[in-house]
C-alpha positions in Angstrom: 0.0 0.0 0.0 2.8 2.3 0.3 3.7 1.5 -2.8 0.3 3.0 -3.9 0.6 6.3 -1.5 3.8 7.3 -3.2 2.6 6.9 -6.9 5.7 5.1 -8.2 6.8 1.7 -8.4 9.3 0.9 -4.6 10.1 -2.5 -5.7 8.2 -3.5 -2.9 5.7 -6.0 -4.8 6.5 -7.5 -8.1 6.0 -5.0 -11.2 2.8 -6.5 -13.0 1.0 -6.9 -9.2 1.5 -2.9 -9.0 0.5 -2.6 -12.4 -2.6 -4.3 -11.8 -3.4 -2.8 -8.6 -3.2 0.7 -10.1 -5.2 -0.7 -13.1 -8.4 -1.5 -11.1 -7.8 1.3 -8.8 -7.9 3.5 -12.1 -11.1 1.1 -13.4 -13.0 1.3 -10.1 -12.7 5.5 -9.9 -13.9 5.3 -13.8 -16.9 3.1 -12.7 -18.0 5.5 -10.2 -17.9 8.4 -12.1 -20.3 6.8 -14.3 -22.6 5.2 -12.4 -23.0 9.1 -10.5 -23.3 10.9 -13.8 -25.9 8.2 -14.7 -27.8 9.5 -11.3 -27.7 12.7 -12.4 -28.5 12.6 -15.8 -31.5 10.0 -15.9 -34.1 11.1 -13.7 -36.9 9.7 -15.2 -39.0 6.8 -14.2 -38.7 3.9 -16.0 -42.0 2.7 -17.7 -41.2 -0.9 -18.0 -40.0 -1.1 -14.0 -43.8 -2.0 -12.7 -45.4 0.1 -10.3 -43.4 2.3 -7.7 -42.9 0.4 -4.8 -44.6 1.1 -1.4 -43.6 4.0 0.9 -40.9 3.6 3.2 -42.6 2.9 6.5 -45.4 1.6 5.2 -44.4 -1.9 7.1 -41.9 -1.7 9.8 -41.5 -5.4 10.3 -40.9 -6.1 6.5 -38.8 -3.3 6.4 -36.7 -4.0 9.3 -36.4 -8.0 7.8 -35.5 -6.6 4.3 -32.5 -4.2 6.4 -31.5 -7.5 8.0 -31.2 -9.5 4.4 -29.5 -7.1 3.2 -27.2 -6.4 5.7 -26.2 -10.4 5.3 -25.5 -9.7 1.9 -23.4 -7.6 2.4 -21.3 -9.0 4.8 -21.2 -12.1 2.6 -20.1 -10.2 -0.3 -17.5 -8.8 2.0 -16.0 -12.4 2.6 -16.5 -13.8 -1.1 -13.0 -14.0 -3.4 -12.7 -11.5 -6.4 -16.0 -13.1 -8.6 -17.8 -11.0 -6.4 -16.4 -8.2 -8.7 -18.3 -9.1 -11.6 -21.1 -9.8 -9.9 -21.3 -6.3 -8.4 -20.2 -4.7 -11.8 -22.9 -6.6 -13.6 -25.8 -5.8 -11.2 -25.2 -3.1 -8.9 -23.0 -1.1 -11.6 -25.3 -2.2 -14.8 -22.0 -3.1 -17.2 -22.6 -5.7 -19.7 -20.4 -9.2 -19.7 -18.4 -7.5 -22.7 -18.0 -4.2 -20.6 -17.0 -6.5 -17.7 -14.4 -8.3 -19.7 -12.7 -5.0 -21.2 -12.6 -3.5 -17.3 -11.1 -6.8 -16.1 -8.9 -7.6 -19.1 -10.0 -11.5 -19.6 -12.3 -13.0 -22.4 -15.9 -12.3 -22.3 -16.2 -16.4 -21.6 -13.8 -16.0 -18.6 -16.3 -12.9 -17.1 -19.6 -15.0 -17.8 -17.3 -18.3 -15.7 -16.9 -15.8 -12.9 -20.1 -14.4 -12.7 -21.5 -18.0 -12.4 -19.1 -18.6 -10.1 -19.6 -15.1 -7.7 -23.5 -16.1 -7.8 -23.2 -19.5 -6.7 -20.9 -18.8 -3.8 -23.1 -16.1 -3.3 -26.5 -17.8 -3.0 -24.5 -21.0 -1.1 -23.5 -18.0 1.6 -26.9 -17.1 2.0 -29.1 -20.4 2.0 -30.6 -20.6 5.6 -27.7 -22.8 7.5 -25.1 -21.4 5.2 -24.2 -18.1 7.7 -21.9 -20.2 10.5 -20.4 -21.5 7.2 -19.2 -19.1 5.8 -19.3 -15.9 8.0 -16.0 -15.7 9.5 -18.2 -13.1 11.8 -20.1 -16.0 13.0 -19.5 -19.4 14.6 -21.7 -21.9 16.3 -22.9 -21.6 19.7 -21.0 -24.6 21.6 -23.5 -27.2 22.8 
């Protein structure tokens, strides 16, 4: 990391791990720039989404369950390897495979392998049973 704070190569890490560090460091800042000038520039409701969903509030118990969920998801997305990139690029971001594979420098085929993969360990994390698992966070209550 000190590597990184100073902006230049220290020899500390091997050339191409540097160089691939700074890559996605300069992929991820591109990807957030244009996922917040996508929030300001499209404003408009979608048609084809359905109905608006209900009003915040409208039922604390659901909503407090849904906070919960997602919190898990989270913190399982926290402890997943790197396919959890492409996951998050493909769904929270809205990049394509192909946009995916140019960001990440593999093969469109090698993205669409690791988003299989990142969903699979993703829905194995959160299957009921799956938490003390996989949550380093988390570990069965001795009996």
């Amino acid at each position: 990391m000190s590597t990184l704070s100073r902006r230049r190569f220290a020899g500390e890490c091997s050339l191409a791990g540097w160089a691939s560090v700074i890559a996605c460091h300069i992929g991820l800042s591109a990807l957030r720039a244009r996922r917040r000038e996508r929030r300001v520039i499209d404003r408009t409701p979608d048609p084809e989404a359905g109905p608006e969903p209900p009003a915040r509030g409208a039922d604390p118990e659901r909503e407090v369950s849904a906070q919960r969920d997602l919190e898990a998801v989270r913190r399982h997305l926290a402890a997943m390897d790197g396919d959890r990139a492409t996951a998050l690029l493909l769904h929270v971001m809205g990049y394509s495979i192909n946009e995916i594979a140019d960001l990440t420098g593999v093969t469109a085929a090698a993205a669409q392998s690791r988003l299989s993969r990142g969903r699979r360990e993703l829905q194995a994390r959160c299957e009921p049973g799956a938490a003390t698992r996989h949550d380093p966070d988390r570990s069965e209550e001795p009996r």
